[in-house]
Structures are given as C-alpha cells and as structure tokens.
C-alpha positions as CSV (number, residue, x, y, z in Angstrom):
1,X,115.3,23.8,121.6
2,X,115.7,25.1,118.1
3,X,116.7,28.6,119.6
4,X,119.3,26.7,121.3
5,X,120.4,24.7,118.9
6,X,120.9,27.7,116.3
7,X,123.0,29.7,119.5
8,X,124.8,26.6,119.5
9,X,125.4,26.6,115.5
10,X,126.9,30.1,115.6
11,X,128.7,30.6,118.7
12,X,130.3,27.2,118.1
13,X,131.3,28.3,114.0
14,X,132.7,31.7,115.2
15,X,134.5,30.4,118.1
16,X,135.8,27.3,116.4
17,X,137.2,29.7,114.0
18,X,138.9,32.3,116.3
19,X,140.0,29.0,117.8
20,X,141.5,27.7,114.7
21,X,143.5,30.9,114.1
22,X,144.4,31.2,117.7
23,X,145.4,28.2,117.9
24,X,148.3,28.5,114.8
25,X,149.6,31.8,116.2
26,X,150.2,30.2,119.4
27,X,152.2,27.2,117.6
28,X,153.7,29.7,115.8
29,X,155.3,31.9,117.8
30,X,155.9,28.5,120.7
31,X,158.0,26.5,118.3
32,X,160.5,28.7,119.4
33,X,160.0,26.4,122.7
34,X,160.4,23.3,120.2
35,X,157.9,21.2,120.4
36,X,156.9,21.8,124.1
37,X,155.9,25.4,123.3
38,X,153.7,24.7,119.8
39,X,151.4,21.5,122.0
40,X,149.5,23.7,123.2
41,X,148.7,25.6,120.1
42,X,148.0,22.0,118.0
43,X,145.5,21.1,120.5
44,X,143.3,24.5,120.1
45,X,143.2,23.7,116.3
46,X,141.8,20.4,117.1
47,X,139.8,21.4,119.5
48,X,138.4,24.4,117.0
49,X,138.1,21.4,114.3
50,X,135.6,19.9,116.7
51,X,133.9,22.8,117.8
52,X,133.3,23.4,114.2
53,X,132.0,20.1,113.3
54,X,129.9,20.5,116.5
55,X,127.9,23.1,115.4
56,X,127.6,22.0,111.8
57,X,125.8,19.3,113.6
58,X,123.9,21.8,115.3
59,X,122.9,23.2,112.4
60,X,121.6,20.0,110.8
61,X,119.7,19.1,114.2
62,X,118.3,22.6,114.0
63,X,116.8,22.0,110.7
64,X,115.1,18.9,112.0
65,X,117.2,16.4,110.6
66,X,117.4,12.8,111.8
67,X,119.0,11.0,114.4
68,X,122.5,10.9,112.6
69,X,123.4,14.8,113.8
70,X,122.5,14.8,117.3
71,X,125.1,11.7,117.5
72,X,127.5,13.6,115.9
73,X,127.0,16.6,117.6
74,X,127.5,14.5,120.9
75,X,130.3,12.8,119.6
76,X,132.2,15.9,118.2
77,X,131.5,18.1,121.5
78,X,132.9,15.1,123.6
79,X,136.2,15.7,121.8
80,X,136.3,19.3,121.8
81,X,136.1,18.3,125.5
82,X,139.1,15.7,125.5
83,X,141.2,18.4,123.8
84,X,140.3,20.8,125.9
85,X,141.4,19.4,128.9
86,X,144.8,18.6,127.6
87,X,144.9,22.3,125.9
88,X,144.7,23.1,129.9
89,X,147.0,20.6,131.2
90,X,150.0,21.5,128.7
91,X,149.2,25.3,129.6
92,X,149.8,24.4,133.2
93,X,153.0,22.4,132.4
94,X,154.6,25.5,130.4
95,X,153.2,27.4,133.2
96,X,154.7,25.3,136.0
97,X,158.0,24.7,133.6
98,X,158.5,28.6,133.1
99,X,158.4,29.0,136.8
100,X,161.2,26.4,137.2
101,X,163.3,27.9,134.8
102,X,162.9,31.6,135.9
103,X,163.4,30.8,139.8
104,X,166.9,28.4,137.9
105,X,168.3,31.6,136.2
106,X,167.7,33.5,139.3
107,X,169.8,31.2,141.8
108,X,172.2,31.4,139.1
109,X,172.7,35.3,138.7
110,X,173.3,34.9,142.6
111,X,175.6,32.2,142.3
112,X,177.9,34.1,139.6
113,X,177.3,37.1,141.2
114,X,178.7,35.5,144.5
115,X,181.7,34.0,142.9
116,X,182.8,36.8,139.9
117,X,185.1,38.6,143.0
118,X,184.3,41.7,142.0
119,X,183.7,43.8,144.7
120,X,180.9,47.0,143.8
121,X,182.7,48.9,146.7
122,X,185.9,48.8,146.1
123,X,187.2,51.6,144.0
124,X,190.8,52.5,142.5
C-alpha cells in the first residue's frame, strides 16, 4: 500500500501540475470563444487543484499519518472526479457546437453561392 500510495503522491503532483498549466493555456487561447471557449480550461485548473491536494494527502497517508489524510485524500479525489466529468461534458458541447457552426457556414457558402448570379461559365 505504501508503494501505492507514494505512485499516487507523484503521478498525482506532476500531473496536477501539467494540468494546472494546461489548463490556463487552454483558457487562454479559448476566451477568444468568450466565455464558452475558456470553461473548459477553468475546470482543468480545478481539477489539477485537486489532483494536487490529492496526492499531498497521499503523501501524508504514506508517511503513516492519521486518519485526517486518507479523508482528505477521498474527499479531494471525489472532486477531481466531479470536475472531471464536467471538463468532458463542456469538451463535448464545443465539440458538438463547432460542428453546428461549421455544417451553418457551409449551407451558407452554398446559399450565396446560389444566389450571387454570377455564372463561372460564362465568359466575355
């Protein structure tokens, strides 16, 4: 368990880390999307927030610690969890969203391409 634990400890401090950073370059470069397109990259910081406070708890649990760590481990990871899923569920949205919007443009380059009268064959 200890083995684990320290696993747990590290993986979870490095990946709540790249997480973290992650996380801000995707807000960063989706507030161009307002505030649709930066969710998604607030809710990987949190979620890296947790992580990190996960495996600080980790830590403590590795060292033998009492009772107070492996509740807050618990209770951290369940959050990294929650924020998770909606990190997921907003990526879908934009996903679906983007879809919408590029099939929109599309019938609309038809449409003004069916109305402009100009005529490709017809030469003077």
């Amino acid at each position: 368990m200890k083995k684990s634990l320290d696993a747990i400890a590290k993986w979870g401090k490095i990946t709540g880390v790249f997480m973290i950073i992650g996380g801000g370059i995707y807000a960063f470069f989706g507030i161009s999307l307002l505030i649709i397109g930066a969710a998604p990259g607030v809710l990987m910081i949190f979620s890296g927030i947790y992580l990190i406070k996960s495996a600080n708890a980790a830590q403590k649990m590795s060292d033998d610690m009492p009772q107070e760590p492996h509740e807050a481990l618990l209770d951290n990871y369940v959050k990294f969890m929650k924020w998770q899923f909606f990190f997921l569920l907003s990526i879908i949205v934009i996903f679906i969203l983007c879809i919408v919007v590029f099939f929109f443009l599309i019938f609309l380059g038809i449409l003004t391409d069916l109305h402009s009268g100009y005529d490709p064959y017809y030469y003077e």
